[in-house]
C-alpha positions, 0 to 999 in steps of 0.5 A, a space after each residue: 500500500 503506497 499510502 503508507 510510505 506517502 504517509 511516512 514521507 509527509 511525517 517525515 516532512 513535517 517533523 524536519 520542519 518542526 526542527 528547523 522553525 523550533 515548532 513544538 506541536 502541530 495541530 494540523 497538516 494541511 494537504 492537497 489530493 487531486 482526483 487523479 493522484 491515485 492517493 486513497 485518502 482513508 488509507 492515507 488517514 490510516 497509515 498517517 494514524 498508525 505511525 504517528 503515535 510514537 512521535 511528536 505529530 501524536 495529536 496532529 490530525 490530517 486535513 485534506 483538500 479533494 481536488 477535482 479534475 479540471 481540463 482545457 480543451 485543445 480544440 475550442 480552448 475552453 477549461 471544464 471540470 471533469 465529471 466521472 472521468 469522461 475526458 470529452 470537451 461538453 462545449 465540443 465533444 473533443 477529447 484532445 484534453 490538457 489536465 490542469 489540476 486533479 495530479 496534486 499531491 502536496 503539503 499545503 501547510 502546517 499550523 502549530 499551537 
C-alpha cells in the first residue's frame, strides 16, 4: 500500500520542519489530493494514524483538500471540470484534453499551537 510510505514521507516532512522553525506541536497538516493522484485518502488517514503515535505529530490530525479534475480543451480552448472521468470537451465533444489540476499531491501547510 503506497499510502503508507506517502504517509511516512509527509511525517517525515513535517517533523524536519518542526526542527528547523523550533515548532513544538502541530495541530494540523494541511494537504492537497487531486482526483487523479491515485492517493486513497482513508488509507492515507490510516497509515498517517498508525505511525504517528510514537512521535511528536501524536495529536496532529490530517486535513485534506479533494481536488477535482479540471481540463482545457485543445480544440475550442475552453477549461471544464471533469465529471466521472469522461475526458470529452461538453462545449465540443473533443477529447484532445490538457489536465490542469486533479495530479496534486502536496503539503499545503502546517499550523502549530
Amino acid at each position: 500500500m503506497h499510502e503508507l510510505r506517502i504517509a511516512e514521507s509527509i511525517v517525515q516532512s513535517v517533523l524536519e520542519e518542526m526542527a528547523r522553525q523550533n515548532l513544538h506541536s502541530i495541530k494540523t497538516i494541511g494537504l492537497r489530493i487531486g482526483a487523479l493522484s491515485g492517493v486513497n485518502i482513508d488509507s492515507l488517514r490510516f497509515g498517517f494514524e498508525s505511525i504517528v503515535p510514537e512521535t511528536a505529530l501524536a495529536h496532529a490530525r490530517l486535513q485534506v483538500e479533494e481536488v477535482a479534475v479540471q481540463g482545457e480543451c485543445r480544440h475550442c480552448g475552453k477549461n471544464f471540470e471533469v465529471n466521472e472521468f469522461i475526458f470529452v470537451c461538453p462545449h465540443c465533444f473533443s477529447t484532445d484534453m490538457a489536465i490542469k489540476t486533479g495530479q496534486e499531491l502536496d503539503l499545503v501547510y502546517i499550523e502549530a499551537e
